[in-house]
C-alpha positions in Angstrom: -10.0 4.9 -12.5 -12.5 4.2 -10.1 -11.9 2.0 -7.1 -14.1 -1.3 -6.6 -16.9 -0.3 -3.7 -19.3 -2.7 -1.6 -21.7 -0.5 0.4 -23.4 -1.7 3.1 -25.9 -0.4 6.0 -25.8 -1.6 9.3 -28.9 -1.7 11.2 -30.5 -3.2 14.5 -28.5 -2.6 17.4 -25.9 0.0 16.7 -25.7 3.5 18.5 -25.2 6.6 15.8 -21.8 7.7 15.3 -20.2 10.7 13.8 -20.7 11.7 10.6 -17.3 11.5 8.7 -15.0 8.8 10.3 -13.1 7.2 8.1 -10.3 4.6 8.6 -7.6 2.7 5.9 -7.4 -0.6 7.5 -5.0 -2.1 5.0 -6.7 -2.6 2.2 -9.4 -1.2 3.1 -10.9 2.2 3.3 -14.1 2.1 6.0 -16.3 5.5 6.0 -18.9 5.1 8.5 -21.6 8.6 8.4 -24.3 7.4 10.9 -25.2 4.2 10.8 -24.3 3.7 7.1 -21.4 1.8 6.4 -19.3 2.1 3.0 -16.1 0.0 2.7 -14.2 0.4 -0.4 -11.3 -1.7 -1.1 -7.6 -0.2 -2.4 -6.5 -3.2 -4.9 -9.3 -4.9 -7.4 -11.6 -6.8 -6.6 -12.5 -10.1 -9.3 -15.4 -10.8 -7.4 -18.5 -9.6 -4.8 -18.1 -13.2 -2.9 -13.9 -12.3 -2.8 -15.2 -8.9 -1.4 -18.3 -10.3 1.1 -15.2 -13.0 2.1 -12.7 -10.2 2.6 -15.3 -8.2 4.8 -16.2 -11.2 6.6 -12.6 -11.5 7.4 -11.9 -8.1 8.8 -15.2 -8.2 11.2 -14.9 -11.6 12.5 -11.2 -10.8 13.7 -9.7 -9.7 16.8 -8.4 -5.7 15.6 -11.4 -5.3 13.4 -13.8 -6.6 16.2 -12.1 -4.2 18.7 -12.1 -1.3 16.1 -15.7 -1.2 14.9 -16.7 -1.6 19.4 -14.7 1.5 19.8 -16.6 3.7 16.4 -20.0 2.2 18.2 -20.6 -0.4 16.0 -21.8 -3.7 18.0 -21.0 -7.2 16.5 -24.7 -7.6 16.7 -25.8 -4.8 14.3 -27.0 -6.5 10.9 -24.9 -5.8 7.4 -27.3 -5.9 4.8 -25.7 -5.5 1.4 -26.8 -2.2 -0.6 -24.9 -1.8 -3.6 -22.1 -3.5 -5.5 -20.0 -2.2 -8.5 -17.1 -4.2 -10.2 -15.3 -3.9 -13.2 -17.3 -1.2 -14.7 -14.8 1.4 -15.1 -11.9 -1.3 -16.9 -13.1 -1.5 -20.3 -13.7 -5.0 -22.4 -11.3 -8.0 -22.7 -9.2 -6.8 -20.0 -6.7 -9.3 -18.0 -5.8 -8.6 -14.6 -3.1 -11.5 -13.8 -2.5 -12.2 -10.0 0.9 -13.0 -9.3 1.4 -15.5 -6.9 4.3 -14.9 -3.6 5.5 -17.1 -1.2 7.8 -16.7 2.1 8.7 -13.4 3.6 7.4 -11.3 0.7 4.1 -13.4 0.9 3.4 -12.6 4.8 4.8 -9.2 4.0 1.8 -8.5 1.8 -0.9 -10.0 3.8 1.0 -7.8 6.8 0.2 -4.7 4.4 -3.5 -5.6 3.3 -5.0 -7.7 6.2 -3.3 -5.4 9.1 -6.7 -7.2 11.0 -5.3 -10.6 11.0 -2.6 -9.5 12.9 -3.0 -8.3 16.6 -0.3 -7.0 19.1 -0.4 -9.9 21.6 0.1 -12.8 19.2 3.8 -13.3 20.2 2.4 -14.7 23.7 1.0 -18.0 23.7 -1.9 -17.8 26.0 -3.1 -14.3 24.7 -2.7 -15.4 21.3 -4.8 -18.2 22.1 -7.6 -16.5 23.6 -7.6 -14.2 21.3 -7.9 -17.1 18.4 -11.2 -18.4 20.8 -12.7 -14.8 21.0 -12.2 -14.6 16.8 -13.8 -17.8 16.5 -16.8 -17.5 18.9 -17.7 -14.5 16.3 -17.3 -16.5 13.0 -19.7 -18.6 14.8 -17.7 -21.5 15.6 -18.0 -21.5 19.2 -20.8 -20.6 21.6 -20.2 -17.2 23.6 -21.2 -19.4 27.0 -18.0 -22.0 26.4 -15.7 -19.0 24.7 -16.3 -16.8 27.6 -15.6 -19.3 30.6 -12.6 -20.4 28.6 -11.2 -17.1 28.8 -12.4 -16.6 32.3 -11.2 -19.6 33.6 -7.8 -19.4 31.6 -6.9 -16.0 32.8 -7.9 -16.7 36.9 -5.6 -19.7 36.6 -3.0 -17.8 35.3 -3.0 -14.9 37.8 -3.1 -17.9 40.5 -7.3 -16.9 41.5 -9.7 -14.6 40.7 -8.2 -12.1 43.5 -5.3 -12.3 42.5 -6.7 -11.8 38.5 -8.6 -8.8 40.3 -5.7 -7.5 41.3 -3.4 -7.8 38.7 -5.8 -6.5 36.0 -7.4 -3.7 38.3 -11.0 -5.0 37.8 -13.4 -5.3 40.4 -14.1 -8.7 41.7 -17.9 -8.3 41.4 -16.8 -7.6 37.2 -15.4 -11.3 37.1 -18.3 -13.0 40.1 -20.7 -11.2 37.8 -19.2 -12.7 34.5 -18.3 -16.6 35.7 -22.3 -16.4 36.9 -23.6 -15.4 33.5 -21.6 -17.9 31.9 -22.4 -20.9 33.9 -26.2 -20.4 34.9 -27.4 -18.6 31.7 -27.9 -20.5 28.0 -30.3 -22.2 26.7 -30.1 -25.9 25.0 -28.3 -25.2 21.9 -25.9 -22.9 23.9 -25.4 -23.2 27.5 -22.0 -24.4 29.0 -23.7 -26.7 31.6 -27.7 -27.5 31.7 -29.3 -24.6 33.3 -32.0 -24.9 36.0 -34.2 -22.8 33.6 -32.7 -23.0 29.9 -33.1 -19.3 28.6 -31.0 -17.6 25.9 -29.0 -15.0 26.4 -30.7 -11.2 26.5 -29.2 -9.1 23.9 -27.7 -6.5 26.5 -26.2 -9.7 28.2 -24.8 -10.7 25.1 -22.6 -7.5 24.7 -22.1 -7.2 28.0 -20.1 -10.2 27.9 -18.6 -9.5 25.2 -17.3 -6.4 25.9 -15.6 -7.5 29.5 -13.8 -10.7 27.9 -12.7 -8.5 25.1 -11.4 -6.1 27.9 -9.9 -8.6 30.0 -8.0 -10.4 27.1 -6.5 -6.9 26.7 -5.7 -6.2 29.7 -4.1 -10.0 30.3 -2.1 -9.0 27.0 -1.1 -5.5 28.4 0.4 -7.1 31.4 2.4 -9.8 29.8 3.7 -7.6 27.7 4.9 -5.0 30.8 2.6 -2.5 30.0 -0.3 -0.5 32.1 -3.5 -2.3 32.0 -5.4 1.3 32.5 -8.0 2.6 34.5 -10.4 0.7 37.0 -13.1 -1.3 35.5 -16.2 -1.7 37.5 -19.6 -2.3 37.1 -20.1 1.6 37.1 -18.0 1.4 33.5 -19.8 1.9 30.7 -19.6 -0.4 27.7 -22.0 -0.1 24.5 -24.8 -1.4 26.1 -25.0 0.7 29.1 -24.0 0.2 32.4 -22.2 -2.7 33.0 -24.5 -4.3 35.9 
């Protein structure tokens, strides 16, 4: 029997990846083959608004935001639905019952087929909770300015400074000046933090910029809580998906 497939293809600003990765997230089963995206799904699917939701769930969270950065796939590239095919192979009149769990065996489940909902930091407090900020800024509840000098601001005050968060994290202090400026001075009406002295949106390459180094530094925040090696320098000669961090 055939499994239930949505294909999609992703186009705008993502870089070409390799053909032939592929990646079971759960319940899902991603191939990505250039900038084509297929996603297949392991259990049934009753409907294409269950499967779009499903999707929309896996992209707009924290592991599946962080997965699809590191195959080269920006948050900013645009899924355009290509194909759908459901219940085709399961004959007439059939009845597919969903049984319906509570408790342990309940989260148990949703552990197993929505791994994404689920990162490693969510035992801490304050990483969980800027994690939570950075999932919601990209289902669109939250403006990246606000999100991002949340984070910024949460993390320097835990670390007692922005030295001292310099330190601790091993990035630059011109990473953090650079990202606190962007922040505050740059937005326009809708989506600034504070009025500008000239309103502007952000620039696309800003956008990810941004992105990428509060993704990076809710990591790293997360890696040190937890005891564990932040990794290697980041400066503004990293690289991030954009290009050059400055």
């Amino acid at each position: 029997m055939r499994e239930d497939w949505v294909r999609y293809r992703v186009s705008g600003t993502s870089r070409h990846v390799s053909a032939g990765l592929e990646r079971h997230v759960g319940v899902l089963l991603i191939e990505i083959e250039g900038k084509k995206v297929t996603v297949r799904f392991r259990k049934p699917m009753t409907s294409l608004l269950e499967a779009e939701r499903l999707v929309k769930d896996f992209r707009t969270s924290w592991n599946g935001d962080w997965y699809l950065s590191e195959v080269g796939l920006t948050a900013h590239a645009e899924w355009l639905l290509d194909a759908w095919d459901v219940n085709s192979d399961r004959g007439e009149g059939v009845m597919h019952a969903r049984v319906v769990v509570g408790g342990s065996v309940a989260e148990a489940n949703t552990r197993r087929q929505r791994p994404w909902r689920f990162h490693e930091f969510e035992e801490d407090p304050l990483v969980n909770g800027l994690v939570r900020r950075f999932e919601s800024y990209r289902r669109g509840q939250e403006k990246l300015s606000v999100m991002s000098y949340f984070c910024l601001s949460a993390i320097e005050q835990t670390f007692g400074g922005r030295e001292q968060s310099s330190r601790a994290l091993a990035v630059s202090a011109k990473v953090l000046s650079s990202l606190g400026r962007l922040v505050s001075s740059v937005g326009d009406l809708q989506s600034a933090r504070k009025m500008p002295a000239e309103p502007r949106a952000f620039e696309l390459e800003e956008a990810i910029w941004i992105e990428d180094v509060v993704r990076e530094l809710i990591a790293r925040t997360g890696r040190t809580r937890l005891g564990r090696e932040v990794g290697p320098p980041l400066t503004l000669e990293c690289k991030n998906r954009s290009g050059a961090l400055d």
